[in-house]
MDAnalysis code that builds the backbone (N, CA, C; Angstrom):
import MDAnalysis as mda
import numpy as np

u = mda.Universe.empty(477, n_residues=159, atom_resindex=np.repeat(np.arange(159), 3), trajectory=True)
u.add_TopologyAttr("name", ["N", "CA", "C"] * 159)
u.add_TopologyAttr("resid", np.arange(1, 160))
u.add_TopologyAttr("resname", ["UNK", "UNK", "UNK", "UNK", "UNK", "UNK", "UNK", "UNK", "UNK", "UNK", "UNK", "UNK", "UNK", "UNK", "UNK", "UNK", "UNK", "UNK", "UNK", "UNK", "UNK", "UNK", "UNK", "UNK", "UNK", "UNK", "UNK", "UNK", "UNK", "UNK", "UNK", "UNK", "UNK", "UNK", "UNK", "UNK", "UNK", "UNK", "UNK", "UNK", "UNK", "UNK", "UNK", "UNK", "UNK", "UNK", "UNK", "UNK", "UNK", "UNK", "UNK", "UNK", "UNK", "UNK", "UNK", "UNK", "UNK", "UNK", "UNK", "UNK", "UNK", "UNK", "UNK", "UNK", "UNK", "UNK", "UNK", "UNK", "UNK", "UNK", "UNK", "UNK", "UNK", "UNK", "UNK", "UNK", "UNK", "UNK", "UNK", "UNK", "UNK", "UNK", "UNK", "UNK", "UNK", "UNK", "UNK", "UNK", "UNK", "UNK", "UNK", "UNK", "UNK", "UNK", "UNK", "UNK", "UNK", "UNK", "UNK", "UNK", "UNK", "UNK", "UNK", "UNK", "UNK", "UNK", "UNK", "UNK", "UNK", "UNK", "UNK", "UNK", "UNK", "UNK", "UNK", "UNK", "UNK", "UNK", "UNK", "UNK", "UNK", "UNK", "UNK", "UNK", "UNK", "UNK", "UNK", "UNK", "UNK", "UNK", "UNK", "UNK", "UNK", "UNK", "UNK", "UNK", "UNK", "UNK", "UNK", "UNK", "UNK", "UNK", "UNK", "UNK", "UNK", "UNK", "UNK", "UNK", "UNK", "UNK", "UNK", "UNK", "UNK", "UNK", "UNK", "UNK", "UNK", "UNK", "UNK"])
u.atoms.positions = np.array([
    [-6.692, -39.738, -4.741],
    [-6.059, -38.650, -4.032],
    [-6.909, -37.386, -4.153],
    [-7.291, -36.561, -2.887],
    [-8.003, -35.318, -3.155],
    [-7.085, -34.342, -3.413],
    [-7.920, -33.693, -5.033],
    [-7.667, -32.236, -4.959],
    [-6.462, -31.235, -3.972],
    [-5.584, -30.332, -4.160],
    [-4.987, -30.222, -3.367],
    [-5.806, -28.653, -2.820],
    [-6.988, -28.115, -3.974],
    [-7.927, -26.862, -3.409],
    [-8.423, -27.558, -2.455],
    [-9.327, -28.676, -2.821],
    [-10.437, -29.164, -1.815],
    [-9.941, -29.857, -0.288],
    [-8.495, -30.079, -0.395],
    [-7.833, -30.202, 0.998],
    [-7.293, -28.929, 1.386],
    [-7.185, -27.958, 0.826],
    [-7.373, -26.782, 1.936],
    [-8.593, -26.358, 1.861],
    [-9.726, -26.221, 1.481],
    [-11.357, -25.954, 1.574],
    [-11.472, -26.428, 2.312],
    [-11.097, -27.907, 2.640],
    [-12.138, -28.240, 3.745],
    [-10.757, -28.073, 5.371],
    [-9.724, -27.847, 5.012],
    [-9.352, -27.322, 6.265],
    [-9.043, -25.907, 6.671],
    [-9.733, -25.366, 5.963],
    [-10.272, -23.914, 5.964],
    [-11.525, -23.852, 6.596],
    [-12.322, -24.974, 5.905],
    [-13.778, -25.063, 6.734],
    [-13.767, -25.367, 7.979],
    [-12.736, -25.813, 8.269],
    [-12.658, -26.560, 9.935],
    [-12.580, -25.482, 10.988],
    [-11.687, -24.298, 9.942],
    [-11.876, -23.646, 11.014],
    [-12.688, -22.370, 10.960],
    [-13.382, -22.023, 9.560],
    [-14.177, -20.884, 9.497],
    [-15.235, -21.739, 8.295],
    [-16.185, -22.345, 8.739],
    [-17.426, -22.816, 8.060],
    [-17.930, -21.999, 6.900],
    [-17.925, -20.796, 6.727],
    [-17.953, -20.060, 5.292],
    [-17.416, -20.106, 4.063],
    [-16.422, -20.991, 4.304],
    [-15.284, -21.009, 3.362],
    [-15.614, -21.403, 1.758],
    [-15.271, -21.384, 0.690],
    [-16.360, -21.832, -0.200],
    [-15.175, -21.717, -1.425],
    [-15.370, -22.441, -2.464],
    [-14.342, -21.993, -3.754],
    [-15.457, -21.019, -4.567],
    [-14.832, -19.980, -4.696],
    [-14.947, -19.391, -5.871],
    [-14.392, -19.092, -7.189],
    [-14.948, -19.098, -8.692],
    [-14.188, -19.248, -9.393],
    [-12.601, -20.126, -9.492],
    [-12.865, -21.133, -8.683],
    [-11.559, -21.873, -8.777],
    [-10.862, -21.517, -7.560],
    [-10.899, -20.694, -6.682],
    [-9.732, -20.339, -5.749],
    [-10.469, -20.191, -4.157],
    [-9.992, -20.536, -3.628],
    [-10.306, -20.560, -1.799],
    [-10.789, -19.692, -1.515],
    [-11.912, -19.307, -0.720],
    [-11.956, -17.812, -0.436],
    [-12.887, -18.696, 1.233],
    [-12.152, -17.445, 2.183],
    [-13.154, -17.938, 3.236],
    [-13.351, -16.470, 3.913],
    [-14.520, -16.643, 4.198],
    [-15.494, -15.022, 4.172],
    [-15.909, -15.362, 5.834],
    [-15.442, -14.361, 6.595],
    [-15.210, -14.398, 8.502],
    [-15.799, -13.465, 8.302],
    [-16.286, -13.297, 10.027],
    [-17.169, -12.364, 10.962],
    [-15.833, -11.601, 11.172],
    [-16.276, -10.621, 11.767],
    [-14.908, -9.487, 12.297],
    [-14.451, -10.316, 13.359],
    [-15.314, -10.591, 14.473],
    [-14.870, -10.947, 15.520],
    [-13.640, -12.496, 15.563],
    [-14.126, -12.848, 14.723],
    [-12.976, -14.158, 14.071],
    [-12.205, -13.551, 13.483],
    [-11.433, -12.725, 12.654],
    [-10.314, -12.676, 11.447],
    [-9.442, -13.251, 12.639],
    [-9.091, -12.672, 13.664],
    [-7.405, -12.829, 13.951],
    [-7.112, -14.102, 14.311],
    [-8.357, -14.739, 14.487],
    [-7.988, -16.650, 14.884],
    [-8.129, -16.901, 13.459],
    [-9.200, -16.558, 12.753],
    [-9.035, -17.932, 11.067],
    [-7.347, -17.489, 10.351],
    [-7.078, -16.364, 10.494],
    [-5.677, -16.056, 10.152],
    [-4.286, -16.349, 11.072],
    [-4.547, -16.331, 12.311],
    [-3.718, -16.624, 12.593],
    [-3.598, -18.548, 12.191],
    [-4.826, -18.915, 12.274],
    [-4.813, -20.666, 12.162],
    [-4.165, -21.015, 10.240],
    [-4.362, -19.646, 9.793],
    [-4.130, -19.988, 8.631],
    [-2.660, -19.968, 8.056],
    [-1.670, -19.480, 8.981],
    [-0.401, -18.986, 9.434],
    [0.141, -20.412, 9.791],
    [-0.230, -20.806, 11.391],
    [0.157, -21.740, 11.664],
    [-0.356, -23.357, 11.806],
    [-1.532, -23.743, 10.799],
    [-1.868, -25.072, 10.864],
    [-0.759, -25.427, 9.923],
    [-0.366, -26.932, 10.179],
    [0.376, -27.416, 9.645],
    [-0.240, -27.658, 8.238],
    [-1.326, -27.807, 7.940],
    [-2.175, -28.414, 6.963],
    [-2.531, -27.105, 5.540],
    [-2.094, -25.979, 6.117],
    [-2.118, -24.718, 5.716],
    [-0.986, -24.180, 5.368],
    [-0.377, -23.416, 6.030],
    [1.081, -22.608, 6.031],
    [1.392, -21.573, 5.420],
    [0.276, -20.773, 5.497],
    [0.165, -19.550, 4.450],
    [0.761, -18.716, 4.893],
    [2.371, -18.366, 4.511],
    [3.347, -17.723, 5.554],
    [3.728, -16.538, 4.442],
    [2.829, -16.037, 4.061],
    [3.212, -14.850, 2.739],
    [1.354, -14.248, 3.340],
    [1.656, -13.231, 3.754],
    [0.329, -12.400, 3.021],
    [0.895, -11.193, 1.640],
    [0.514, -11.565, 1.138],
    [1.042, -10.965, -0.217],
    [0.197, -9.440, -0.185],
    [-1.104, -9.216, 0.095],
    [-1.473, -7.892, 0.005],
    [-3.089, -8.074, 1.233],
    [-3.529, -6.522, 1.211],
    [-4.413, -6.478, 1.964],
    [-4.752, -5.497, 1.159],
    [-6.400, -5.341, 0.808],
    [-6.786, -4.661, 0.051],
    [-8.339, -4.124, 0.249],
    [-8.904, -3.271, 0.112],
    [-10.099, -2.535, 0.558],
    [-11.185, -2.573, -0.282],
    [-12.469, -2.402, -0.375],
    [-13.480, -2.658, -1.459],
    [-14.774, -1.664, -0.650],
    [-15.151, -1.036, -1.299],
    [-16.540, 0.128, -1.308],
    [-17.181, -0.329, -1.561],
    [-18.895, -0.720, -0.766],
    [-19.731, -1.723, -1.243],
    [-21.222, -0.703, -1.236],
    [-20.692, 0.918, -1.254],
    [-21.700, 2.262, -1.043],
    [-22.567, 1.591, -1.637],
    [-23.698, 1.780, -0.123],
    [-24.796, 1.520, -0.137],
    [-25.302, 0.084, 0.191],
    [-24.429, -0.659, 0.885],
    [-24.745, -1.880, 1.249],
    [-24.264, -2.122, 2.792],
    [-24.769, -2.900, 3.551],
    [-24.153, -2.736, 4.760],
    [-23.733, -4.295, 5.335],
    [-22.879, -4.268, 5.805],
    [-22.016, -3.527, 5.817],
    [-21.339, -2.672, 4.573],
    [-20.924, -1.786, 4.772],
    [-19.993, -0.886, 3.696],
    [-18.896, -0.856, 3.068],
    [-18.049, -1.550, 3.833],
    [-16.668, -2.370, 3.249],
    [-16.328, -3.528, 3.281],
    [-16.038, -3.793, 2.825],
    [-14.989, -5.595, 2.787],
    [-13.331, -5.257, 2.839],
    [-12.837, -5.979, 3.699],
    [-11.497, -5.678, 3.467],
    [-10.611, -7.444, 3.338],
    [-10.111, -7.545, 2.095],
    [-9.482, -9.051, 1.652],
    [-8.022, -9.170, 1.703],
    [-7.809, -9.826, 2.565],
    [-6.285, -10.841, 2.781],
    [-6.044, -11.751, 1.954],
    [-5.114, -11.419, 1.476],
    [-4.644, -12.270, 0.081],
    [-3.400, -13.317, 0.682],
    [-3.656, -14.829, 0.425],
    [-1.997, -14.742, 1.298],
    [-1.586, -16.184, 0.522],
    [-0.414, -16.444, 0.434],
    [0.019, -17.921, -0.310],
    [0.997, -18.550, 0.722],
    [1.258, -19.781, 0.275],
    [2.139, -20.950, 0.679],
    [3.005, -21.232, 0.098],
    [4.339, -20.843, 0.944],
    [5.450, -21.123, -0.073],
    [5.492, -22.758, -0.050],
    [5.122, -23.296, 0.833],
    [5.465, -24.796, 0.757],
    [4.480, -25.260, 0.332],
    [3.318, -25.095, -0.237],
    [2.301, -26.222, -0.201],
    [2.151, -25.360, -1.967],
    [2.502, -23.723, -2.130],
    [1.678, -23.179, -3.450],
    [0.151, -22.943, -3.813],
    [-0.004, -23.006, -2.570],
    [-1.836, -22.997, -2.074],
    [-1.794, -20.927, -2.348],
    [-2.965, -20.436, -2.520],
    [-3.187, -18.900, -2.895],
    [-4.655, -19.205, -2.000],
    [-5.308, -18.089, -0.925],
    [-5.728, -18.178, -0.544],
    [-6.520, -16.668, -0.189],
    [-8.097, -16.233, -0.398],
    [-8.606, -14.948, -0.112],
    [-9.364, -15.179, 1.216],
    [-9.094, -14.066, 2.189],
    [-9.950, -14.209, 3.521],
    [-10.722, -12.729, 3.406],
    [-11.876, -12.754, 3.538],
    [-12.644, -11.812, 3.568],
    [-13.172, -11.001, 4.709],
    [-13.484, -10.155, 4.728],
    [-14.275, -9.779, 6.340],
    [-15.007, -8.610, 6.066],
    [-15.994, -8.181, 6.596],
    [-17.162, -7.019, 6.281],
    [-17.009, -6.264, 7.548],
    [-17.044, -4.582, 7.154],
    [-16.660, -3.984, 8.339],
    [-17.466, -2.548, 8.185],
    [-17.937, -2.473, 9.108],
    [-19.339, -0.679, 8.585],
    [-18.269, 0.129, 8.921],
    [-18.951, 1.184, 8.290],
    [-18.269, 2.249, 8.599],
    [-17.929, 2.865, 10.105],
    [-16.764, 3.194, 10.150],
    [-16.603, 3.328, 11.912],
    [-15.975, 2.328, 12.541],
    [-15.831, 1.138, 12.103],
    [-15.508, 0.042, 12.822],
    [-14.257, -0.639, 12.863],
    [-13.576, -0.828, 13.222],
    [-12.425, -1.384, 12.799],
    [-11.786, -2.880, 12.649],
    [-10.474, -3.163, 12.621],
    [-9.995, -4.255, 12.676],
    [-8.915, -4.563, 13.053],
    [-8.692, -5.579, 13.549],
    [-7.264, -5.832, 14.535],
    [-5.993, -6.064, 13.550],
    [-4.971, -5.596, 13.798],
    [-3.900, -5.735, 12.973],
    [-3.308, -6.717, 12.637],
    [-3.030, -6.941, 12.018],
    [-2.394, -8.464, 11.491],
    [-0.496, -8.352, 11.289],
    [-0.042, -6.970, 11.661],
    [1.703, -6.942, 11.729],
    [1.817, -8.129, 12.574],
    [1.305, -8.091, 13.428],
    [2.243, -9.544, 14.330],
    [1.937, -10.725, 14.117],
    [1.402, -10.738, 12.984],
    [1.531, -12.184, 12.601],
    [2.810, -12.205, 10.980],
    [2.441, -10.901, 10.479],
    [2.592, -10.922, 9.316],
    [3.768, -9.553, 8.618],
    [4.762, -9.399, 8.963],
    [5.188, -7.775, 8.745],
    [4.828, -7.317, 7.820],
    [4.809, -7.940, 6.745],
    [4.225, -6.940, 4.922],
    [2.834, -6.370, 5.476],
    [2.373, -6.794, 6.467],
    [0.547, -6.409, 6.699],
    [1.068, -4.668, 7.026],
    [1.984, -4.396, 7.334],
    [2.405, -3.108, 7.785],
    [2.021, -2.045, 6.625],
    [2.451, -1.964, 5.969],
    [2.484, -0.859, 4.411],
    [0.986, -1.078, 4.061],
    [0.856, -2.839, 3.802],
    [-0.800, -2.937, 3.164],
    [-1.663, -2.303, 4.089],
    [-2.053, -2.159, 5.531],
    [-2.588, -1.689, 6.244],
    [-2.983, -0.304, 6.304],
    [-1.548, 0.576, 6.158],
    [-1.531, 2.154, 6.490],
    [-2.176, 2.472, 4.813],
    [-2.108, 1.130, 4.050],
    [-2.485, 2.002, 2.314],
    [-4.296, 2.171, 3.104],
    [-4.847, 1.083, 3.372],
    [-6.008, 0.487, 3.142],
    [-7.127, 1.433, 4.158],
    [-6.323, 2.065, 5.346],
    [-6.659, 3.743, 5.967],
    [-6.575, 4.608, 5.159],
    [-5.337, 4.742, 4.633],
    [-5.258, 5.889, 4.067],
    [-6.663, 6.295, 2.937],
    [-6.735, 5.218, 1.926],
    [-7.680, 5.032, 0.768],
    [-8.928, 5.225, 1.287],
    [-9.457, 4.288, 2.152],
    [-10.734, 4.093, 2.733],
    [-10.680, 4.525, 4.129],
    [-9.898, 4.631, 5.112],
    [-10.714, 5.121, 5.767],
    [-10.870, 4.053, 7.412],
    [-10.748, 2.955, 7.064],
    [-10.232, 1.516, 7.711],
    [-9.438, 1.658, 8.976],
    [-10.049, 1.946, 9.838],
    [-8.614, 1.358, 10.680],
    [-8.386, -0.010, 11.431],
    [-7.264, 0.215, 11.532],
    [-6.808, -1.081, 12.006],
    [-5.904, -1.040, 13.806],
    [-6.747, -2.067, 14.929],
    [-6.297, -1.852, 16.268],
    [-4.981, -2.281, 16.423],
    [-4.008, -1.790, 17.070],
    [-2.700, -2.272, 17.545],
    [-1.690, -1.958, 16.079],
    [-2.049, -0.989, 15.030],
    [-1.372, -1.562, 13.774],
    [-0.048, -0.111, 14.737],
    [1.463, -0.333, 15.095],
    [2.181, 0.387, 15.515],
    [2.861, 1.485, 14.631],
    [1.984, 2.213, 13.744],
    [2.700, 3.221, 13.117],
    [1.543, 3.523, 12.041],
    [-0.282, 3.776, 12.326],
    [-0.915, 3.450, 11.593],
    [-1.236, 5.747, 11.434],
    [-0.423, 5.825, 9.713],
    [-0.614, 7.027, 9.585],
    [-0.686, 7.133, 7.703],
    [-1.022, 8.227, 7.204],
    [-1.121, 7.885, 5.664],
    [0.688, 7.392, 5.113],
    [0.051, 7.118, 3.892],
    [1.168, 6.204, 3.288],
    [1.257, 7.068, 2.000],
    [0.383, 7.252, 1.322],
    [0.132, 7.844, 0.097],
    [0.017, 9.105, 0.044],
    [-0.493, 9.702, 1.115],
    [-1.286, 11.004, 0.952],
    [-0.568, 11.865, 1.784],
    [-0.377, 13.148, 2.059],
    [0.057, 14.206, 2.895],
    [-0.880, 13.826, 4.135],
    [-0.031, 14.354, 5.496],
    [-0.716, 14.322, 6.704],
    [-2.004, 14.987, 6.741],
    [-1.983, 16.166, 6.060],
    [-3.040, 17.141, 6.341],
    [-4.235, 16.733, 4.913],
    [-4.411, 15.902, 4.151],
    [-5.523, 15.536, 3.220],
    [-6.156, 14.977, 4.402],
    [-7.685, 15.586, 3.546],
    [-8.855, 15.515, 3.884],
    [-9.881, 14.330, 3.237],
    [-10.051, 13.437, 3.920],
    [-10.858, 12.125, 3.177],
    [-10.103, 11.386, 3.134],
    [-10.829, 10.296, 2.303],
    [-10.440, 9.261, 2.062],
    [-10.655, 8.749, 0.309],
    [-9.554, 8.847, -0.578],
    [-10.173, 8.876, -1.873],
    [-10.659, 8.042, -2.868],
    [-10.195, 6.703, -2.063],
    [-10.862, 5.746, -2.869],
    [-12.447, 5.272, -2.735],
    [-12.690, 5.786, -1.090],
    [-14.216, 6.062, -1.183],
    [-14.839, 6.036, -2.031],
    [-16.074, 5.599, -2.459],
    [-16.872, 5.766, -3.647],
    [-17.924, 6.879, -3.449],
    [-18.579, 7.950, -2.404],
    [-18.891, 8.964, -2.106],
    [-17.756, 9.925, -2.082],
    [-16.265, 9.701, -2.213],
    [-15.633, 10.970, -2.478],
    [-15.593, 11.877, -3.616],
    [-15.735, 13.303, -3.540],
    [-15.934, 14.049, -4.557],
    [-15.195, 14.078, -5.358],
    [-15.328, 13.619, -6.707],
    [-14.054, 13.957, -7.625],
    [-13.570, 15.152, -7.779],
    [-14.129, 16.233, -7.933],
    [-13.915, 17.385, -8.595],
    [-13.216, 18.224, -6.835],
    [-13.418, 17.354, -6.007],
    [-12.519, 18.184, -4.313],
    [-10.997, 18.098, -5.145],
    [-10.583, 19.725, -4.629],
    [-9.153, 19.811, -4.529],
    [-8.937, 20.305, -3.133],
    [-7.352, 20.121, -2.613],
    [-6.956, 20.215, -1.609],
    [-5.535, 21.086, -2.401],
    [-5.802, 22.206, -0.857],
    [-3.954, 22.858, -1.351],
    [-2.881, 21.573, -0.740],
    [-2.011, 21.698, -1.262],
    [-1.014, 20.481, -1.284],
    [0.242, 21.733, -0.673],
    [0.573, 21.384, 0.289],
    [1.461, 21.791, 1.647],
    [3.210, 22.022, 0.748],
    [3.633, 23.457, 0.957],
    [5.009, 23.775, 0.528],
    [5.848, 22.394, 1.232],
    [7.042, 22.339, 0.332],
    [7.698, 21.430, 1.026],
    [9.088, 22.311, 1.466],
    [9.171, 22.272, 2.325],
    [10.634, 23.303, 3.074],
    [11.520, 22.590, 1.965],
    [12.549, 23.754, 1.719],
    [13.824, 23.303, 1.616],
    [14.708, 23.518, 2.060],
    [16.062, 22.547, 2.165],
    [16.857, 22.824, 3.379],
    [18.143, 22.829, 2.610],
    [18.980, 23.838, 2.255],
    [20.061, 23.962, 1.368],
    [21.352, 23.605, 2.611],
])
C-alpha cells in the first residue's frame, strides 16, 4: 500500500509538476499564472479534498527576485492530508483571490496586504486589517524602517 504523503505528491504532481516533499510535508511551488487552477484542483479533486485553507501567509525574500512568496496552507478534513502551495510574486504584482473558493482566505488576505503590501485581484473588501486606514507602508517588509513613527489618528467619541 502507498504512503498516504506520496499519494497526494504524486496527485499534486499531476497537476502542478513542482510539487516535491519537504521535510516530510507536501509542498507544491506554482507559477502565478497557475495558483487559481492548482488550488482550485486542490479543493475539488476527489483524490485531494483540501476543503480548509487554514492560513495564507507572506514571506520577504529582500533582495531576491522575485521578492515575495506568498504560502497557502490548507488541510483535509477527510483524508488529514496538510498541504503548502507556494507562489513567487515581485513587487507590484499581484494575485487572484482565493475568497471564492475558500471564505477564511478573506481575513488571511486583507492581513497579507496589509503586512506586505500584496494584493490580491477580485478579493471583495481588500482594505487593512491590522493597521489604521491612514498608515503608511507596509511593516512586515524587511526594508521597513524600524525607528518610522506614524501619528496614530484621535478616535472620536460619541457619548
Amino acid at each position: 500500500m502507498q504512503a498516504p504523503k506520496q499519494m497526494v505528491l504524486e496527485a499534486i504532481q499531476s497537476i502542478s509538476p513542482e510539487a516535491s516533499l519537504e521535510r516530510g510535508q507536501v509542498v507544491a511551488q506554482v507559477r502565478r499564472e497557475n495558483l487559481r487552477k492548482v488550488l482550485k484542483a486542490c479543493k475539488e479533486d476527489p483524490r485531494l479534498r483540501f476543503d480548509f485553507l487554514m492560513d495564507v501567509v507572506g514571506v520577504d525574500y529582500l533582495g531576491q527576485k522575485p521578492r515575495f512568496e506568498v504560502v497557502y496552507l490548507l488541510y483535509s478534513s477527510a483524508t488529514n492530508h496538510r498541504l503548502r502551495v507556494k507562489v513567487r510574486v515581485e513587487e507590484g504584482e499581484s494575485l487572484p483571490s482565493m475568497v471564492g473558493l475558500w471564505a477564511s482566505a478573506d481575513w488571511a488576505e486583507r492581513e497579507v496586504w496589509d503586512m506586505y503590501g500584496i494584493k490580491f485581484e477580485g478579493h471583495p473588501n481588500l482594505k487593512r486589517i491590522l493597521l489604521f486606514e491612514e498608515f503608511e507602508g507596509h511593516p512586515l517588509r524587511k526594508d521597513y524602517p524600524t525607528e518610522r513613527r506614524q501619528k496614530i489618528p484621535k478616535i472620536e467619541e460619541s457619548l
